[in-house]
N, C-alpha and C positions, 0 to 999 in steps of 0.2 A: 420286223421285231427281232429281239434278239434271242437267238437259240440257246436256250437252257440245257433241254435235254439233249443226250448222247446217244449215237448209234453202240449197239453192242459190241465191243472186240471180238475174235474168236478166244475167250480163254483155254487154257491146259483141263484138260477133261477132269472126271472128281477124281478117278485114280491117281492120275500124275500129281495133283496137287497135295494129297494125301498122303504119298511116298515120300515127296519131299521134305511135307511138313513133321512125318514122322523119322525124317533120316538128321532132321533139326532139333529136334525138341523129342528124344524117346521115351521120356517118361509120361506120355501126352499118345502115344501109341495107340492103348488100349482103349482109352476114347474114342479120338478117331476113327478107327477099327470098327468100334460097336458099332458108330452113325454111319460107315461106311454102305453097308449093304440101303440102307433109307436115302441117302442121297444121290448113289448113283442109281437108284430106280428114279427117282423124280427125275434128276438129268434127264435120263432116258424116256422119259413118259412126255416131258415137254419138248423133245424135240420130235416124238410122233404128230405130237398133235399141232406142233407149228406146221407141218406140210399138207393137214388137212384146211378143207375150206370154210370158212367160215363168215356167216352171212353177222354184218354191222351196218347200224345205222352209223350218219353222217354226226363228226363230230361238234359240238353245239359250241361255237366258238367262244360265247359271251360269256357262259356260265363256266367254261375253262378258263376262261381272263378273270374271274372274279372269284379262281382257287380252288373251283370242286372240282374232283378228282373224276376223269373220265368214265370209272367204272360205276358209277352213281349214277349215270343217265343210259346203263347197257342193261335189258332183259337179262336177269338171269335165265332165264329159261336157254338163251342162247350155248349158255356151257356147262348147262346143267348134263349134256350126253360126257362131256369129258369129265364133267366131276364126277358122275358113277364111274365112270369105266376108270378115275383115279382113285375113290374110295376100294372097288373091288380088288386095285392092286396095292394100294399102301397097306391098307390095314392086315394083309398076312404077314406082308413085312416086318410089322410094327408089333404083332404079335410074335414072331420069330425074333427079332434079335432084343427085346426087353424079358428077360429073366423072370421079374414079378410082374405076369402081363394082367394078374385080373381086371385091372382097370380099364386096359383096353379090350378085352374081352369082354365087359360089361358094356361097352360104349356098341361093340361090332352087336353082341345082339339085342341090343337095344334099337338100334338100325334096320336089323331086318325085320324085328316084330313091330316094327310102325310105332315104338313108345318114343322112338325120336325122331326126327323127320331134318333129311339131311340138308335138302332145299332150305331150311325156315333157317339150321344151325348158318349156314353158309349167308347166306341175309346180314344175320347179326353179327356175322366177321367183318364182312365187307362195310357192312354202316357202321363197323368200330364201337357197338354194342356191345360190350364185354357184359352188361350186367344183365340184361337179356338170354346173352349165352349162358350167365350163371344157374338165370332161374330155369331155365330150360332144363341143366345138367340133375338141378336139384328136383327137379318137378319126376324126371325119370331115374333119379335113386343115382345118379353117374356123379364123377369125382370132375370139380368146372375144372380145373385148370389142366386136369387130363384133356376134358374132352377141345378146351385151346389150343391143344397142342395139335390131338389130332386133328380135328378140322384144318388146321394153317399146315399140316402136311397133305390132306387132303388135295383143301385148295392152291396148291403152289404150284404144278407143273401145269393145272389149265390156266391161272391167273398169268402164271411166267409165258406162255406160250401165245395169250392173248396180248400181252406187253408187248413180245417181239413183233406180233402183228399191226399194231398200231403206234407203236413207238414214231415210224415215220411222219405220222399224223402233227406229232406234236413239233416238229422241226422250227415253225416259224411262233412259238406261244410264247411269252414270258412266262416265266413260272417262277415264283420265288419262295415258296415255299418248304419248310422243312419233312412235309410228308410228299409219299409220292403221288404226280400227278394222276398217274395211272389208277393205282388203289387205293391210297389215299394213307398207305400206311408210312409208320415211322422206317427210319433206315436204320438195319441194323449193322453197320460200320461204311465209314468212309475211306475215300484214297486220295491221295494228291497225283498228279497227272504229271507223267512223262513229257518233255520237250515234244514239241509240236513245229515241221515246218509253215509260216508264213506263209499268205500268198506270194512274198519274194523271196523265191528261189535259194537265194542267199543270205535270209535270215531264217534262225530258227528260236522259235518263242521259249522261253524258260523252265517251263512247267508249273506246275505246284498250283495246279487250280483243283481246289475242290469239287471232287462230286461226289453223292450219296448213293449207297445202295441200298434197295428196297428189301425189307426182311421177309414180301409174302411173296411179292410179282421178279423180283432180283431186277428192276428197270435200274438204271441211272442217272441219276440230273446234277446239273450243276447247282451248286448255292455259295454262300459267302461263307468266306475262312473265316473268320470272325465272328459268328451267330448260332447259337444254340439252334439247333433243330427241332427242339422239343417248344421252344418257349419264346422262340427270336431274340433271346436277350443276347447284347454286344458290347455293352458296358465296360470297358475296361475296369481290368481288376475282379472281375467275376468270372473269367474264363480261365482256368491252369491246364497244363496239360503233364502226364505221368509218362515215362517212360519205362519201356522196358529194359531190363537187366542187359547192357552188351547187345541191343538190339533198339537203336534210334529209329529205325525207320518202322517202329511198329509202338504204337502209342494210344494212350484213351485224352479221351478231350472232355474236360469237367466243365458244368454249370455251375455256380454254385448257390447259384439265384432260384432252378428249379431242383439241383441236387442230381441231376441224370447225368449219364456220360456215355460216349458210347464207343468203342477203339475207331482207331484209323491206319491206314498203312502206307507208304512214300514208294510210290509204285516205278518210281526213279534208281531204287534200290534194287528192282526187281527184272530179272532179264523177261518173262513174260507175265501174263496177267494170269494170277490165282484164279483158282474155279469159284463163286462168288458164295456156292451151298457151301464149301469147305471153312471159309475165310472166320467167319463168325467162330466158329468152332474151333479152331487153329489157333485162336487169340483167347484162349480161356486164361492163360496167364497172367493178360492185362487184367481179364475179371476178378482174379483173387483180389490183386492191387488193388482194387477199385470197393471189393467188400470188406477189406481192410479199411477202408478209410469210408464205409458205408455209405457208396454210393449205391443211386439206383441205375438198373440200367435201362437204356432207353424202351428196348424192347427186350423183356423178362423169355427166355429161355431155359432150357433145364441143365445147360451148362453155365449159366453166370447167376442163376440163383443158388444162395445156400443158405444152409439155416446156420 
C-alpha cells in the first residue's frame, strides 16, 4: 500500500523557531512571547512521555482502511495518567501568562470540585463533539470556547506523544483523508516538501508534495495539492490561494466551496523545519488576510479569530 503518513523530522525546538520568527516579523513579538512559555512546556511534556511506556492494543486494519481515525478504537483510560499529570501542568501555565485569567480559573476549579469531569471533557474532543463540550461548559457555569481551548492544550502533549508512538504503525495504510488519521482532527496548516533523493542514487525527486499537520496530535500525512481538507472539494476554479506581502513561500489556501482556508508554508525556502506548536502562530498574518476577505479558518484558534 502506499505510505501516506510521514515519519517526524527532528524540527528546531519552540525557542529557536520563535527567535527567528520574531527576528522576522517584530511586530508579531509580543504574541509570540505571550504563547511562548504554553508551548515550550507542551514541547517538553511530550517528549517526557514519548520515553515512557505505554501499553496499545493491535491496530484494527479495516476500520483504518475505511478512514476512522486510530484514536477512536484506543481506551482512553490508557492516557488518562498523562492527561492528569498534563492538566496539573498546563493549567498553571495558562493561568500565568493570560492577564484576564477568570476564565480559566473558573474552568481549573471547576476541575477539582468534580462539577467538571476531565475524562468525559476529553471524550468529547476526541469524538469531535464540540456541542457536547458546549453543553457540558454551560451545565457548570464555564465560558465553551474557553474551556476548547483548554482542553486541546490539555490534550496535546499526551495525544502528540501517543502519535509519535504509533505513527510507525501507519507506514503501509492508505489514508486519504483531510483529518488526521491518528486523531482525527483537522490540520492546522500545511507544508510542501523539500527535494527528496530517489531510490537512485542519482536522481533526486522535486519536492513540493503536500503534507498536513495535525492541530491537536502535530502527526503529518500526506494528501493532495489540490483538495480542500475540510470538504475534499477539487473543482477547479473553487480553490485560490493569498500570499503573503514579500513572503511567497508562506501562504493560505481557500475553498470557496466550504469558505475555510487554512495557511501553508514552502519548506524548500526553508533551511530547517519550524517547530510545528510555533508555526500556526507565526502565520497570524496570513489570518488577518484571510478575515479581511472573511474567511473561516479551518481550525478556529485565538489567534486567527477576531471579532
Amino acid at each position: 500500500m502506499q505510505q501516506n503518513t510521514t515519519r517526524r523530522l527532528l524540527p528546531e525546538s519552540v525557542r529557536v523557531t520563535i527567535d527567528r520568527y520574531c527576528a522576522q516579523r517584530p511586530a508579531q513579538k509580543d504574541i509570540l512571547e505571550a504563547f511562548a512559555p504554553l508551548l515550550e512546556t507542551r514541547s517538553q511534556l511530550e517528549a517526557i512521555f514519548v520515553e515512557e511506556p505505554l501499553e496499545l492494543d493491535i491496530v484494527d486494519q479495516a476500520r483504518h482502511g475505511q478512514g476512522v481515525p486510530l484514536l477512536s478504537d484506543i481506551n482512553i483510560d490508557v492516557l488518562m495518567p498523562w492527561i492528569s499529570r498534563s492538566a496539573d501542568t498546563i493549567l498553571p501555565v495558562l493561568l500565568e501568562m493570560i492577564p484576564d485569567n477568570r476564565a480559566i480559573t473558573a474552568i481549573a476549579d471547576a476541575l477539582k470540585a468534580g462539577r467538571l469531569d476531565l475524562k468525559t471533557c476529553c471524550l468529547s474532543r476526541i469524538s469531535n463533539d464540540g456541542t457536547s463540550l458546549q453543553k457540558r461548559a454551560e451545565a457548570a457555569g464555564l465560558d465553551a470556547g474557553t474551556l476548547a481551548f483548554v482542553i486541546d492544550q490539555v490534550l496535546g502533549a499526551p495525544v502528540g506523544a501517543l502519535a509519535q508512538k504509533i505513527n510507525a504503525m501507519l507506514a503501509d495504510f492508505n489514508w486519504n483523508e483531510g483529518y488526521c488519521p491518528i486523531c482525527g482532527t483537522l490540520p492546522s496548516y500545511g507544508t510542501l516538501s523539500r527535494p527528496e533523493p530517489t531510490e537512485l542514487d542519482a536522481l533526486v525527486g522535486g519536492g513540493g508534495q503536500k503534507h498536513l499537520h495535525c492541530a491537536l496530535c502535530g502527526n503529518t500525512w500526506r494528501y493532495r495539492r489540490d483538495a480542500c481538507p475540510a470538504c475534499g472539494n477539487s473543482h477547479p476554479g473553487t480553490r485560490e490561494i493569498y500570499h503573503a506581502e514579500k513572503a511567497t513561500q508562506e501562504r493560505i489556501e481557500v475553498c470557496s466551496k466550504c469558505n475555510s482556508y487554512f495557511p501553508c508554508i514552502d519548506l524548500r525556502e526553508y533551511e530547517t523545519d519550524p517547530h510545528g506548536l510555533v508555526v500556526p502562530l507565526a502565520l497570524m498574518h496570513l489570518d488577518l488576510i484571510a478575515a479581511q476577505n472573511q474567511l473561516r479558518p479551518l481550525v478556529p484558534a485565538p489567534w486567527n479569530t477576531f471579532s
